[in-house]
C-alpha positions in Angstrom: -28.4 -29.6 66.7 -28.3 -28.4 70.0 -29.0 -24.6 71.3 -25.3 -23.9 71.3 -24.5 -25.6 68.2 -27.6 -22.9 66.5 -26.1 -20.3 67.7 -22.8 -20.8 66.2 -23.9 -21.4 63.0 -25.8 -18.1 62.9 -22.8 -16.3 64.7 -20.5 -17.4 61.7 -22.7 -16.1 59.1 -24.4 -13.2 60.8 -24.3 -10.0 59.0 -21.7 -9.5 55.7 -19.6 -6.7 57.9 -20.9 -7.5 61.2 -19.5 -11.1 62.7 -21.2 -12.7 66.4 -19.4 -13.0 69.4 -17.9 -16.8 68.7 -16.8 -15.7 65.0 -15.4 -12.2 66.2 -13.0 -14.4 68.7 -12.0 -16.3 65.8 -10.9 -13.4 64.1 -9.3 -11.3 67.2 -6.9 -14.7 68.1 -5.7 -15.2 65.0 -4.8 -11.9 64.8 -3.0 -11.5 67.5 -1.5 -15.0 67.2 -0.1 -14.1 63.6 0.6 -10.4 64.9 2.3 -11.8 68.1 4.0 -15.0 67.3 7.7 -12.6 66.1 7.7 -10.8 69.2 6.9 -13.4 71.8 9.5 -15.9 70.3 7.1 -18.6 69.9 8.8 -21.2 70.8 12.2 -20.9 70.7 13.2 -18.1 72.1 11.4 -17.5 75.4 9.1 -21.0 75.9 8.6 -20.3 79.2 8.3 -16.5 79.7 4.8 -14.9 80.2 4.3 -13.9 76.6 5.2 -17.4 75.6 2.4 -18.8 78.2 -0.3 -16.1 77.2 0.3 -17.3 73.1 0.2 -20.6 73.7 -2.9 -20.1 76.2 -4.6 -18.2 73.1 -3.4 -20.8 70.7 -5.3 -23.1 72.6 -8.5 -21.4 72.8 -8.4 -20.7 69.2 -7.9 -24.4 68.2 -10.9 -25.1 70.4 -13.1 -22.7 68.0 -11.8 -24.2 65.3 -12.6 -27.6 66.1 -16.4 -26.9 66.9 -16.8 -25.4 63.8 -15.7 -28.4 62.5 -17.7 -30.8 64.5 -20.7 -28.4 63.8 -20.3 -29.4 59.7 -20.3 -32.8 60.7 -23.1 -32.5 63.0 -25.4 -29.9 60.2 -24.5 -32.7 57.7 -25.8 -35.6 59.9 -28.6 -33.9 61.3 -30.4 -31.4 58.9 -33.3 -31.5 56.4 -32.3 -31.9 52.8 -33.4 -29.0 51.7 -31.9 -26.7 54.2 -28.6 -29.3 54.2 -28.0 -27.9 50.4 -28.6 -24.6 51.2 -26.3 -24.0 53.9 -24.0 -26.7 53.2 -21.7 -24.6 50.8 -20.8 -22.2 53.9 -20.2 -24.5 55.9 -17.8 -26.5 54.0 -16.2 -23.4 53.3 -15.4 -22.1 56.7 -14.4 -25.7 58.2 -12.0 -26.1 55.2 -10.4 -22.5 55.8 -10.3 -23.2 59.2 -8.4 -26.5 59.0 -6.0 -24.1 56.8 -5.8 -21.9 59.8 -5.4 -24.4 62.6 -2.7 -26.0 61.5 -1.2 -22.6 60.4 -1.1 -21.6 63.8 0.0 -25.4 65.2 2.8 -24.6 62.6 3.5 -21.1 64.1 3.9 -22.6 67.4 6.9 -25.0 66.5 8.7 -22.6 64.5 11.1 -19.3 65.4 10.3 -17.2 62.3 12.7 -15.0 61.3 11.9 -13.5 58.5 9.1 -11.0 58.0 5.6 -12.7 57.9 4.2 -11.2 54.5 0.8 -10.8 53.5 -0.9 -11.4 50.6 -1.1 -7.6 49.6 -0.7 -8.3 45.6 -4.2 -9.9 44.8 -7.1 -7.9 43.3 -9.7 -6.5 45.4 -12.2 -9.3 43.9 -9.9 -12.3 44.4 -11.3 -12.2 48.1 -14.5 -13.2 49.6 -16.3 -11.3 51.8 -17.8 -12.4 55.4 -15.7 -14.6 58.1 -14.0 -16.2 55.1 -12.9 -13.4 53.4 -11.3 -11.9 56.5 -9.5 -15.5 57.7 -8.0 -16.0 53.9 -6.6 -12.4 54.3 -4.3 -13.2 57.2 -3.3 -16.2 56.0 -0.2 -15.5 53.9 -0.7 -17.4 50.6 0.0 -14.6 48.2 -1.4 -14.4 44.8 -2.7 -18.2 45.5 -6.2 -17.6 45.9 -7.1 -20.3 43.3 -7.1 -22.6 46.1 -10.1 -20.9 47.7 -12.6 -21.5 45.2 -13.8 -25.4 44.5 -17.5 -26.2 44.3 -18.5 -28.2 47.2 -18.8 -32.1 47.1 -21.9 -33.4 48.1 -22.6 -32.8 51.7 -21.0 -35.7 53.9 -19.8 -35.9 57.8 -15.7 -35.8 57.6 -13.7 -35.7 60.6 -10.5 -34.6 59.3 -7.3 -32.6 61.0 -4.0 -31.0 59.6 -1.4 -30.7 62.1 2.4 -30.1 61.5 5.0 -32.6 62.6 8.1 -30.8 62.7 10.5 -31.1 65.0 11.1 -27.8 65.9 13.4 -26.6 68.9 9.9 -26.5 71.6 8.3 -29.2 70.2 5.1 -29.8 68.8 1.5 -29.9 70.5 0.5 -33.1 67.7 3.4 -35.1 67.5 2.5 -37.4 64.7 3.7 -40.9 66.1 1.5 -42.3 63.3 3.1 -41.0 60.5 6.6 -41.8 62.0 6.1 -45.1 62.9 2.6 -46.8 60.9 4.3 -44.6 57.4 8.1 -44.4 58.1 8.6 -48.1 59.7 11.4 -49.5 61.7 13.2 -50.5 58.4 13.4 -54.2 59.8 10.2 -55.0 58.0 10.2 -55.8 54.5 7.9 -54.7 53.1 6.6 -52.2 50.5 4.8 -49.9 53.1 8.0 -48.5 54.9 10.0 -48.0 51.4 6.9 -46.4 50.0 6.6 -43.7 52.5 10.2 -43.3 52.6 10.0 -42.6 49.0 7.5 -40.6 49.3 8.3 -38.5 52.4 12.0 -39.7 53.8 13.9 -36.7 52.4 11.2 -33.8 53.7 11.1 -35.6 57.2 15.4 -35.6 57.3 16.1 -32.2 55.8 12.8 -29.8 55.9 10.4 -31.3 58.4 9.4 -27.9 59.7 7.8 -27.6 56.4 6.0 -30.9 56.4 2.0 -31.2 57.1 -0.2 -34.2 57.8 -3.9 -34.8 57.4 -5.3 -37.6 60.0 -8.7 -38.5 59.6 -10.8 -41.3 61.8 -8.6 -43.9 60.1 -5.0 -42.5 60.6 -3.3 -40.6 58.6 -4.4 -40.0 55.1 -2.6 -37.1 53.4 0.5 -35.1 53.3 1.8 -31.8 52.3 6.0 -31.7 52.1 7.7 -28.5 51.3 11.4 -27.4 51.5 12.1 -23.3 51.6 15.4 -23.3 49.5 15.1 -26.1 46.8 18.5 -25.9 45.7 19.8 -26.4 49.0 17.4 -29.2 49.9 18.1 -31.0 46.4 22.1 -31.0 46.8 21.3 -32.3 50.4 19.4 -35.0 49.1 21.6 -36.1 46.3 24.7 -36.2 48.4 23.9 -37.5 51.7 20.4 -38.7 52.0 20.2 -40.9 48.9 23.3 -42.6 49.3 22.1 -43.3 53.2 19.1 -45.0 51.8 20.6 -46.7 49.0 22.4 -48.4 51.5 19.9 -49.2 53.7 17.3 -50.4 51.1 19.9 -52.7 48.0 18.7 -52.9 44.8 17.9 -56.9 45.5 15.8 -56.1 48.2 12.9 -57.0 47.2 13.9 -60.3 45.4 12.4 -61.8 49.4 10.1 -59.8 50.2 6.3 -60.8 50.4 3.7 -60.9 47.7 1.9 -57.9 49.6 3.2 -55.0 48.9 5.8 -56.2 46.1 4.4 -53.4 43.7 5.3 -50.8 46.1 8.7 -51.9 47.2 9.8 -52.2 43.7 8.3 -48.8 42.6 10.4 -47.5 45.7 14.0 -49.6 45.0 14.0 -47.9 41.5 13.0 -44.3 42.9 16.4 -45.1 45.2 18.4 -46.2 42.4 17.5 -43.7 39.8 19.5 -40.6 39.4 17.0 -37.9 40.0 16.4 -35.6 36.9 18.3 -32.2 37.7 16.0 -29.3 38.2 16.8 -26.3 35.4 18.2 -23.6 37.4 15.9 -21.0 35.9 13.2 -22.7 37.7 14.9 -22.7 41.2 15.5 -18.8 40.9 12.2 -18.0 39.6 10.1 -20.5 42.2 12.9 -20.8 45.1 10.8 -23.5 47.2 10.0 -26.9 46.2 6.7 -28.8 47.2 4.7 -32.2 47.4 1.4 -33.4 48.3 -0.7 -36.6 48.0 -4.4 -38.2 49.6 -5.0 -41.3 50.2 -7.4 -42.9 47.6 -10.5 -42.6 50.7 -10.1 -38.9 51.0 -12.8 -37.7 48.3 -13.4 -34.3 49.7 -10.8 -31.6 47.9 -11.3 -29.5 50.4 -9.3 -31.0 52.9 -6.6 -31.3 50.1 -6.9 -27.7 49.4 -6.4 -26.8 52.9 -3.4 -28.8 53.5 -2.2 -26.8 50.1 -2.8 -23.2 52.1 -1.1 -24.7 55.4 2.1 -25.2 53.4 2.2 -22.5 51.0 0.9 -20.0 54.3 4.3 -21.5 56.2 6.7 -20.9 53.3 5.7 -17.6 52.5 5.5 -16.6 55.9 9.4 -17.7 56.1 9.9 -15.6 52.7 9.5 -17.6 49.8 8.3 -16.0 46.6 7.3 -19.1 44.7 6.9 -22.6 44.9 7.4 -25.9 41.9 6.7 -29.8 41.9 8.0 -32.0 40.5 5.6 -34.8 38.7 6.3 -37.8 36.4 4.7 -37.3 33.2 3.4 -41.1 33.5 2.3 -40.5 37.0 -1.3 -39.9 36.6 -2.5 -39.8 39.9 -0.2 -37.2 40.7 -1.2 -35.2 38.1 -5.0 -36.1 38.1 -4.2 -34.5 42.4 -2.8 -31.8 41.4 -5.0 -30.9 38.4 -8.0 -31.2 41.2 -6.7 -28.3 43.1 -6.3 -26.6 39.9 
């Protein structure tokens, strides 16, 4: 590790009440980024004003801590003696993982124009937080009573370069415009095979109708994860049902995949009858009680929860900043990968 890279580490974890320098600017821009992000107009309303500039400028500085705290895990993890590698490798994978949460919360910040009230998590019991750096970064982050997320044991230590970004299209754009997800998940549709269907399937309706509420985790490799969410599921489910299905029933047939290739068969199929299949109706008890529908999925590579967990807080921080008082999924009861995910992040 190098000088800098030491004194980071002991600035993050330097006194229980008492943060160093690097840590404390952590803390001070994301406040002010949550705090300012209504009154500035981030980026709708005023893009170009000098409050606009001065967020974004902060935003920008604040990603830049984020990602050295990553890069330090990596480094620790790659460089350090066993012995001190376990001992200090549970903080560390804590605070990268929340701060993944956080970065991406704030990339999200900067493509929306919130209008409702940010809320915070005020309903939790005093013990349900942590206390240090941690403690104080999962308090502004508005997950509400979710604070399950926050506690996993830690895998064994291992360098992982991973990123959550958001890749709505909001009205000022976004800084990480996910051309990979778009174009290596989504496909050009003149391609047949399962890839393009899959993803559709597995992401078309969120990207078309809710994309401001759609996360993606990019690793070395590409993208390797998602988290989809749409604010009012009953709205977002009658969409679907009467204008997006129909467009891609009629862009992928039911006899599709009578020519396409041996490689990915499976997955086109799998995606024809998702198409084809009348959607099970949601009870509308459930849609009162948890207003906001989600979905989320890894790639079979990504073994570290955390990053899963973190793309979890990014989208439950963005709808509950825009209101939402709960959230449901929907999972086949056959679909045991699904269900093994979800039963991960407990």
């Amino acid at each position: 590790l190098t000088l800098e890279e030491v004194r980071m580490l002991v600035e993050l974890f330097y006194l229980p009440y008492h943060h160093g320098p690097q840590a404390q600017s952590l803390l001070e821009h994301f406040r002010w980024l949550r705090a300012n992000s209504l009154s500035v107009g981030v980026p709708a309303v005023a893009p170009d004003t000098c409050g606009g500039t001065q967020w974004r400028g902060r935003a920008q500085s604040f990603q830049l801590l984020c990602a050295q705290t990553c890069r330090l895990h990596s480094r620790f993890v790659s460089s350090a003696g066993r012995a001190l590698l376990y001992d200090l490798h549970p903080y560390l994978w804590d605070i990268r993982n929340m701060l993944l949460a956080a970065s991406a919360f704030v990339l999200w910040l900067g493509c929306q124009s919130i209008t409702a009230p940010m809320l915070l998590g005020g309903d939790a019991e005093p013990w349900a937080r942590r206390g240090g750096l941690f403690g104080e970064l999962q308090a502004l982050l508005p997950v509400g009573n979710s604070y399950d997320l926050f506690y996993h044991p830690p895998p064994l230590p291992a360098p992982l370069l991973a990123m959550a970004s958001p890749c709505g299209r909001g009205p000022g754009g976004c800084w990480l415009q996910l051309g990979g997800l778009s174009k290596g998940w989504l496909g050009s549709g003149q391609q047949l095979s399962g890839a393009p269907a899959l993803a559709v399937r597995l992401l078309g309706s969120f990207l078309s109708l809710s994309p401001e509420y759609t996360f993606v985790l990019e690793d070395e490799g590409g993208p390797c994860g998602y988290a989809a969410g749409a604010l009012c599921a009953e709205g977002f489910l009658q969409q679907r049902d009467s204008s997006w299905l129909p467009a891609v029933r009629h862009k992928y047939p039911r006899d599709l995949g009578t020519g396409a290739p041996a490689l990915g068969q499976d997955a086109l199929e799998e995606a024809l009858l998702f198409f084809h299949t009348e959607p099970p109706a949601v009870p509308l008890p459930v849609l009162r009680r948890f207003p906001s529908l989600v979905q989320l999925g890894t790639a079979p590579r990504v073994l570290d929860v955390g990053a899963s967990r973190s793309l979890a807080v990014c989208l439950l921080s963005a709808l509950r900043a825009n209101g939402s008082r709960g959230v449901f999924c929907q999972v086949s009861a056959t679909d045991r990968q699904q269900l093994s995910f979800y039963s991960k992040l407990g």
